[in-house]
C-alpha positions in Angstrom: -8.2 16.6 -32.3 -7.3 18.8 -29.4 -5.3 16.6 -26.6 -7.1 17.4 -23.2 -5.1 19.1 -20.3 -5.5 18.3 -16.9 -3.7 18.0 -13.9 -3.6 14.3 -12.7 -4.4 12.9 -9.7 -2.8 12.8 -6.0 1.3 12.4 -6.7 4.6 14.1 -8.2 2.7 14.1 -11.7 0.2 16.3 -9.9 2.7 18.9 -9.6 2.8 18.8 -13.2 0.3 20.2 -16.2 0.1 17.3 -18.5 -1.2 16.8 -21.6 -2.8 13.7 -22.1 -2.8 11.3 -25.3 -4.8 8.4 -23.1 -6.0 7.9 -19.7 -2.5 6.0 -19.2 -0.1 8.0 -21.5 1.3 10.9 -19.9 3.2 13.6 -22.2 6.0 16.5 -21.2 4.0 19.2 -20.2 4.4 22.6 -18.4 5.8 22.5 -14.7 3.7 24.0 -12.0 3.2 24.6 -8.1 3.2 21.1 -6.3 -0.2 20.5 -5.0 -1.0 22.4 -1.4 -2.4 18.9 0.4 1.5 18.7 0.2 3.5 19.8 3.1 6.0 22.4 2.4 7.0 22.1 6.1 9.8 20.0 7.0 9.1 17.7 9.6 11.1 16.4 12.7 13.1 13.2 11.5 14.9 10.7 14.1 17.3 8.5 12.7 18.8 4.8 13.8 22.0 4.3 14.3 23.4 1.4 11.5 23.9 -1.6 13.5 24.8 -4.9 12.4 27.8 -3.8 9.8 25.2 -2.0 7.9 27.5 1.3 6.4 26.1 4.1 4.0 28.0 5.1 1.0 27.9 8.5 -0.5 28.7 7.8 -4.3 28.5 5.1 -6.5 32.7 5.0 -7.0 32.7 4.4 -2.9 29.6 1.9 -3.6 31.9 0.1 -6.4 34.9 0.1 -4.0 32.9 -1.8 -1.4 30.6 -3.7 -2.9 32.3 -4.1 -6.7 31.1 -2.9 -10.0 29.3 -6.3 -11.2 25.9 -6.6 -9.6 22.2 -6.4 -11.3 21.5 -3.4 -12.6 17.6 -2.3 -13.3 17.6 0.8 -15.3 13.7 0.6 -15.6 14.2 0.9 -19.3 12.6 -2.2 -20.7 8.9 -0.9 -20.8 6.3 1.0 -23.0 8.3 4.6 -22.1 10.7 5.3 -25.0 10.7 8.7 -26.0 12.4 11.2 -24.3 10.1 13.7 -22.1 7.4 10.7 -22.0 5.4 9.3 -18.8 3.5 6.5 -17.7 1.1 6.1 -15.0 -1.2 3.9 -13.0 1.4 1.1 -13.2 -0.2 -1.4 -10.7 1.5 -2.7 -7.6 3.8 -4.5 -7.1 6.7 -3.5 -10.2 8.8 -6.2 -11.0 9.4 -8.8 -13.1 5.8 -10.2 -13.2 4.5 -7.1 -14.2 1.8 -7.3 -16.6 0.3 -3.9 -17.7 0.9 -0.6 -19.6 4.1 0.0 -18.2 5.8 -3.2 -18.1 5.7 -6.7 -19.8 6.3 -9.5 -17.8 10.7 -9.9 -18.2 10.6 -6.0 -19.5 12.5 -5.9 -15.6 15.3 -7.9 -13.9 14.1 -10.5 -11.4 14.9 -10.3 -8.1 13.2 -7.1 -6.5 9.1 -5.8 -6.0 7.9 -2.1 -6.1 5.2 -1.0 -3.5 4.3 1.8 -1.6 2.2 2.3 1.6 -0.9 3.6 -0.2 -1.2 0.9 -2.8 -2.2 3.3 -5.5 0.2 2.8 -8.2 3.3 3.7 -9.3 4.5 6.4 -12.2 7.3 6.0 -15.1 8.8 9.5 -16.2 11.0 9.0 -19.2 14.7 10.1 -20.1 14.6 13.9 -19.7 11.1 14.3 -18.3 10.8 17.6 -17.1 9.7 16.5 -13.8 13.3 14.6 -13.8 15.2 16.9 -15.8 18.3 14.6 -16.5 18.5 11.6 -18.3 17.3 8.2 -17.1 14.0 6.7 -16.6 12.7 7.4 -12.2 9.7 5.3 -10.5 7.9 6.2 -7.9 4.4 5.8 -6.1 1.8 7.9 -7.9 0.8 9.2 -4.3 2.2 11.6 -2.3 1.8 12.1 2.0 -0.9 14.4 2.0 -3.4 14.8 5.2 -5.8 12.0 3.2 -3.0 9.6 2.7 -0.7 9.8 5.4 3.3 8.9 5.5 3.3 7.4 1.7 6.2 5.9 1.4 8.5 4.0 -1.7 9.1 0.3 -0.7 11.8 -2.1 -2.4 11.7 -5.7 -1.2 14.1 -8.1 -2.5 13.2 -11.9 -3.0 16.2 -13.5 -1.6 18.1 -13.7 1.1 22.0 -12.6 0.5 21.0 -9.1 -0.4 23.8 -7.2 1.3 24.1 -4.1 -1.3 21.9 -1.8 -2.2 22.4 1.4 -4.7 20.3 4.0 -6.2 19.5 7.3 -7.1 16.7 8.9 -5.3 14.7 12.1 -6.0 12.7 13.7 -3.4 10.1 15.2 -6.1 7.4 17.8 -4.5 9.0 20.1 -2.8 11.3 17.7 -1.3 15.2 18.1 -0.4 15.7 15.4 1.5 15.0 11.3 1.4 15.0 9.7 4.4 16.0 5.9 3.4 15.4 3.0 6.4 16.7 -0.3 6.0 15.1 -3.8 7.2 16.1 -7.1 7.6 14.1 -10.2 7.1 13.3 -10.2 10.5 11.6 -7.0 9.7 14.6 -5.4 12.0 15.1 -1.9 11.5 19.2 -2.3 10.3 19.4 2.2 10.8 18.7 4.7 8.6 20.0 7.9 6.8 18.8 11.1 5.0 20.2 11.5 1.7 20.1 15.3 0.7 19.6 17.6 -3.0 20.2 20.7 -3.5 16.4 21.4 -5.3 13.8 19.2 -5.9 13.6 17.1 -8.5 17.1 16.9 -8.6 18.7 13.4 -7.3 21.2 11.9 -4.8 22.4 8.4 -4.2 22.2 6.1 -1.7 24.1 2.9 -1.4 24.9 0.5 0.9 26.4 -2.6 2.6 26.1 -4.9 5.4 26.6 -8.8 6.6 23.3 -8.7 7.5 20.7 -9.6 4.6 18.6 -7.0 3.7 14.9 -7.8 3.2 13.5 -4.3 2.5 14.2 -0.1 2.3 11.7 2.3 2.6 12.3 5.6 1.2 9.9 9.0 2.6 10.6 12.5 2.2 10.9 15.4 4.4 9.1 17.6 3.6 6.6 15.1 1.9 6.3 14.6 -2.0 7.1 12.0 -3.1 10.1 10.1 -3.9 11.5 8.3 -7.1 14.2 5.7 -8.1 17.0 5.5 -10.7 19.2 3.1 -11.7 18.5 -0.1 -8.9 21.8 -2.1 -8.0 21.6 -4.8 -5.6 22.8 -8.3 -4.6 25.6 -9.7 -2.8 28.2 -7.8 -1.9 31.1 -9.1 -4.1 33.8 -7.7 -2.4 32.6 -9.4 1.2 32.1 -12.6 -0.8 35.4 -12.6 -2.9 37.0 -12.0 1.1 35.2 -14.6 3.2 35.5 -17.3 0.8 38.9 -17.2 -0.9 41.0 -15.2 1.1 43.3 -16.7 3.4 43.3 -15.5 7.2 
């Protein structure tokens, strides 16, 4: 039987041509345009100055250095996407451990962390090698992108407990994005600063990590211009390095 094409909904898959095995299965199809509703415009962005310790590394050998090579690692590999080029969608909010649907099994993902996004519409898996990825490893993201109906989507990570104080990832902007724009919160809901991590095309990926003394309770990731934004390979916990320091070292 013929597989159906169409172009799905609102979202980085939108700027793809997929053909569809089931409502929920989404298959490597042919790359085109990103949707209009998107921006192509970059906008004005104003960032925070870190405060409270809070420092930005560029690469995961500086995150390593700072924060050491031993924390959780999610790799969002656990779930029903296996085969390279494959894709999931309408994962339901929030992603995490609990998760209980045709993405993820409840345990498929490391405890510790939720997925959401500002739009509550559902979250996307694209496999190893998808072409909307094209480079190995499994990306998440909101299935939404900002658009004039759904304004200022954004990714959001929130982390369950409280000595969160290093955070890695690869991000990808996705529709014609170059640029993330990552904020930082504490469990105050105090904006810690924020920073713009930068590809050279979209769909290609840059990393974000950081520390800080100060717990972190959230980061929100946007892009600029708007379409979306995926995650890769999720480090966080406590930053071993400040631990190993404050509690065995001698002054």
């Amino acid at each position: 039987m013929m597989k159906i094409e169409r172009l799905v909904r609102l979202g980085y898959l939108s700027c793809a041509t997929l053909m569809l095995a089931s409502p929920s299965t989404l298959l490597a199809g042919n790359i085109v345009d990103c949707p209009t509703q998107a921006s192509s415009i970059p906008t004005k962005v104003t960032h925070a100055a870190p405060r409270g310790g809070l420092v930005f590394l560029s690469s995961l050998a500086d995150f390593e250095q700072a924060a050491g090579s031993e924390l959780p690692l999610e790799t969002f590999t656990g779930g029903s996407v296996t085969e390279p080029g494959d894709g999931e969608g309408d994962c339901v909010e929030p992603v995490g451990a609990q998760s209980d649907d045709q993405c993820y099994s409840p345990g498929d993902l490391i405890e510790g962390f939720e997925l959401t996004s500002t739009s509550g519409g559902g979250y996307v898996v694209l496999g190893d090698d998808h072409p909307q990825v094209g480079q190995q490893g499994l990306a998440v993201g909101p299935m939404e992108i900002t658009t004039p109906e759904h304004a200022n989507i954004a990714t959001i990570i929130t982390f369950d407990e409280d000595d969160v104080t290093a955070v890695a990832m690869d991000v990808i902007p996705g529709c014609n994005g170059l640029n993330v724009i990552a904020r930082v919160y504490d469990h105050q809901d105090n904006l810690l600063g924020s920073t713009t991590i930068s590809v050279d095309a979209s769909w290609h990926s840059g990393f974000l990590g950081l520390v800080t003394p100060t717990p972190v309770r959230r980061v929100e990731l946007a892009t600029n211009p708007s379409g979306g934004q995926l995650i890769q390979d999720l480090r966080f916990g406590p930053n071993m390095d400040w631990l190993f320091r404050d509690r065995f070292e001698t002054p």
